[in-house]
N, CA, C and O atoms as CSV, one atom per row, in Angstrom:
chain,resi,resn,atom,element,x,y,z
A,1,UNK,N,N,7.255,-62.951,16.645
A,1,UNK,CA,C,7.560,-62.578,18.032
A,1,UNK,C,C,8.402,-63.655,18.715
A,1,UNK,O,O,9.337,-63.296,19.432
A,2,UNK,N,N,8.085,-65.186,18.509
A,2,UNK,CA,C,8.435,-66.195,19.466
A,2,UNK,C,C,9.999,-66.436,18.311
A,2,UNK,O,O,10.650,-67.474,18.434
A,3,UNK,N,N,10.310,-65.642,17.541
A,3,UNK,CA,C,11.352,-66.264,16.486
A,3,UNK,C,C,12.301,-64.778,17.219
A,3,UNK,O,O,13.479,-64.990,17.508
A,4,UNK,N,N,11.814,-63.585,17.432
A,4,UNK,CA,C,12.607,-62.669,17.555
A,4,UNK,C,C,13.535,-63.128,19.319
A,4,UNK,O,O,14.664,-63.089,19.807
A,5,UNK,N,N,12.392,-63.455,19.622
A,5,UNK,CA,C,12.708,-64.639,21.211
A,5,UNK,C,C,13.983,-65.388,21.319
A,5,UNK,O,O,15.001,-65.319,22.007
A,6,UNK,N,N,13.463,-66.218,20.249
A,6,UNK,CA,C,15.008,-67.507,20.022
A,6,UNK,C,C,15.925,-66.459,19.632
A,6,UNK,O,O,16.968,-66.174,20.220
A,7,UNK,N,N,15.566,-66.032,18.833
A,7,UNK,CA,C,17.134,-65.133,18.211
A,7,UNK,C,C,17.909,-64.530,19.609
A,7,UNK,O,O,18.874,-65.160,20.041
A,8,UNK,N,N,17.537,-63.515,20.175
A,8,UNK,CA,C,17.903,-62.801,20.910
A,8,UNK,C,C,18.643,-63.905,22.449
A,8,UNK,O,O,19.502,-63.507,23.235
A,9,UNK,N,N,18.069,-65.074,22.463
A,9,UNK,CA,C,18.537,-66.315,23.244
A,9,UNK,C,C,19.541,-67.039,22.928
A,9,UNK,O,O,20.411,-67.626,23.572
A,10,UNK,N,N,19.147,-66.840,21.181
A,10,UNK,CA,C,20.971,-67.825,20.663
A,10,UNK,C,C,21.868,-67.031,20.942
A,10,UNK,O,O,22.496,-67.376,21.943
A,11,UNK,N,N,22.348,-65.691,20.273
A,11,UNK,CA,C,22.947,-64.252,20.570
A,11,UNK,C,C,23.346,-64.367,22.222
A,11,UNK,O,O,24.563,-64.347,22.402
A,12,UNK,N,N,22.689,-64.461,23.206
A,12,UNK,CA,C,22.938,-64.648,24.482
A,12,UNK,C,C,23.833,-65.501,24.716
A,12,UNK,O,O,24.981,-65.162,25.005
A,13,UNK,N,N,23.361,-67.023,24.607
A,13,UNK,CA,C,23.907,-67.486,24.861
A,13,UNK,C,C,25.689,-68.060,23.876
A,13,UNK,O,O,26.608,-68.785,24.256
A,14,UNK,N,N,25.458,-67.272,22.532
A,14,UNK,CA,C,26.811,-67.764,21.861
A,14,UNK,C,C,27.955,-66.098,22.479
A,14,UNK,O,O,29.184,-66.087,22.409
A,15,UNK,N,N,27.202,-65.060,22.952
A,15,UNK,CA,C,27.872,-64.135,23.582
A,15,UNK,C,C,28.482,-65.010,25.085
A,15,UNK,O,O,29.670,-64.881,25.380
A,16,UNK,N,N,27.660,-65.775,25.853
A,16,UNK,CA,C,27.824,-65.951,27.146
A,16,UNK,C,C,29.090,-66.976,26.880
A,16,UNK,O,O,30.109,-66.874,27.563
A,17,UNK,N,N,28.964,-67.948,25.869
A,17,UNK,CA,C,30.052,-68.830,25.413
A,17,UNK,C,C,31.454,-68.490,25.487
A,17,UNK,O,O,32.443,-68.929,26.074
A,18,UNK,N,N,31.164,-67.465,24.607
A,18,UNK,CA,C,32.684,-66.429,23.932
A,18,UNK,C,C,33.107,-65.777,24.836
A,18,UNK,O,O,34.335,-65.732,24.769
A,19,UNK,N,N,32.615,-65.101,25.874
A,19,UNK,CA,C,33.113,-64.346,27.305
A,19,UNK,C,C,33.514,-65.513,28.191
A,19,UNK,O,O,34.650,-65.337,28.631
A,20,UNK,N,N,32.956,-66.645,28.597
A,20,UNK,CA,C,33.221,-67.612,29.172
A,20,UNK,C,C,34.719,-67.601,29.303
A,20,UNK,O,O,35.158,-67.079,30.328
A,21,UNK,N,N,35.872,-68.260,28.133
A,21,UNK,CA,C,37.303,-68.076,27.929
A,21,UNK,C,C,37.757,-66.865,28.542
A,21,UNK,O,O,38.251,-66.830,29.669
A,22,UNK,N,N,37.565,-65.718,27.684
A,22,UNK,CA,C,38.115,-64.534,28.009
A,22,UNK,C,C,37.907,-64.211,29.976
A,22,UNK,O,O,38.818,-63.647,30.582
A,23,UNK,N,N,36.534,-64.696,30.754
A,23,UNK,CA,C,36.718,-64.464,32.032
A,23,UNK,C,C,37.985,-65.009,32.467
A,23,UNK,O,O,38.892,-64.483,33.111
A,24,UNK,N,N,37.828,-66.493,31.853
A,24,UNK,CA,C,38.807,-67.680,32.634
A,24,UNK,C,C,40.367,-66.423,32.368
A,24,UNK,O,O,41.111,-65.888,33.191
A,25,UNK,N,N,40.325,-66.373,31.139
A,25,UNK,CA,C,42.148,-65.777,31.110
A,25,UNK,C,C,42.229,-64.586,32.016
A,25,UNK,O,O,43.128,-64.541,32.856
A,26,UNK,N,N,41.249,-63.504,31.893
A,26,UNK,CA,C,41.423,-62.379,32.666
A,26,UNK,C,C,41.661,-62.932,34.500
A,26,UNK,O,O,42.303,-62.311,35.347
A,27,UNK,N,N,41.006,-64.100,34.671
A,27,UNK,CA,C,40.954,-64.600,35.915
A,27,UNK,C,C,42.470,-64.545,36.459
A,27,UNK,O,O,43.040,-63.884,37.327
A,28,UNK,N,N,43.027,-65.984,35.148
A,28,UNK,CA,C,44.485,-66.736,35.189
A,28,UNK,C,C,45.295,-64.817,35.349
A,28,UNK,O,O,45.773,-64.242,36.326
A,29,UNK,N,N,45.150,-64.468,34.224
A,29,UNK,CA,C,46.157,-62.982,34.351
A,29,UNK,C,C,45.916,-62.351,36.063
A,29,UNK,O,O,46.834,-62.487,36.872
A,30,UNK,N,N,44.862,-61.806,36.388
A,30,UNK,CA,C,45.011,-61.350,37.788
A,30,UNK,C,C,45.900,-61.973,39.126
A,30,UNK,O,O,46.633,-61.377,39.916
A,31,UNK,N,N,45.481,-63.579,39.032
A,31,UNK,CA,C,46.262,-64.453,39.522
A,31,UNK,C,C,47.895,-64.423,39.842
A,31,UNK,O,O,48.631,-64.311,40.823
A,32,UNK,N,N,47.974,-64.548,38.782
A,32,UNK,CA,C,49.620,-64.039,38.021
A,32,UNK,C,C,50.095,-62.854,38.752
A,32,UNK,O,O,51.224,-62.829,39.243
A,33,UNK,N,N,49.293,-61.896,38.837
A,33,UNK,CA,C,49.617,-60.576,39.099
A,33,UNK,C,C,49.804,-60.518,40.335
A,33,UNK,O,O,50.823,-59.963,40.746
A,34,UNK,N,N,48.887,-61.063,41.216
A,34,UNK,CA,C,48.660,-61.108,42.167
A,34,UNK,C,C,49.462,-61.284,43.347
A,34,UNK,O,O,49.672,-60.756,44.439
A,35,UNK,N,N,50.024,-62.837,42.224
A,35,UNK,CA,C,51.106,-63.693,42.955
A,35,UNK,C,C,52.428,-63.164,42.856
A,35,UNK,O,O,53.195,-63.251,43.815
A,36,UNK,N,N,52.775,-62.607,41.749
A,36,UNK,CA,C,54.365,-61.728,41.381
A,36,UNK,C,C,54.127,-60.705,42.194
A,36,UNK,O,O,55.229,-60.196,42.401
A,37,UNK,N,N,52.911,-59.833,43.052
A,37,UNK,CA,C,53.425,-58.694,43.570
A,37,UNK,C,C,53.443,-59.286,44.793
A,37,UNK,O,O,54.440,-59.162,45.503
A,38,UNK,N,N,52.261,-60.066,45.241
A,38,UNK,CA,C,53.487,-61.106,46.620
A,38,UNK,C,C,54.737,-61.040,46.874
A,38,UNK,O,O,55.411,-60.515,47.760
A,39,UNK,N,N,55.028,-61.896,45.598
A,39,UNK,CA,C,56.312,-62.496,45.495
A,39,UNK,C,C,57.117,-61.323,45.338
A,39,UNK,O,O,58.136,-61.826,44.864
A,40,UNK,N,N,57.324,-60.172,45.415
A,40,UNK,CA,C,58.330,-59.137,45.451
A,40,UNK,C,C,59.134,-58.449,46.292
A,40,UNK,O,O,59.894,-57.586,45.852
């Protein structure tokens, strides 16, 4: 039970890791977008 625990916590947190980047870029991209339709 306390092993199915950790598992499901490592999984979390090496998912929360790997999305981490991908927020940051989707962030940087909106940014971008944001600013070029300003800028038009």
């Amino acid at each position: 039970m306390a092993m199915e625990q950790d598992l499901k916590r490592t999984v979390a947190m090496d998912l929360d890791m790997g999305l981490k980047p991908l927020d940051q870029l989707g962030n940087e991209f909106e940014l971008k977008l944001g600013w070029m339709i300003a800028t038009l």
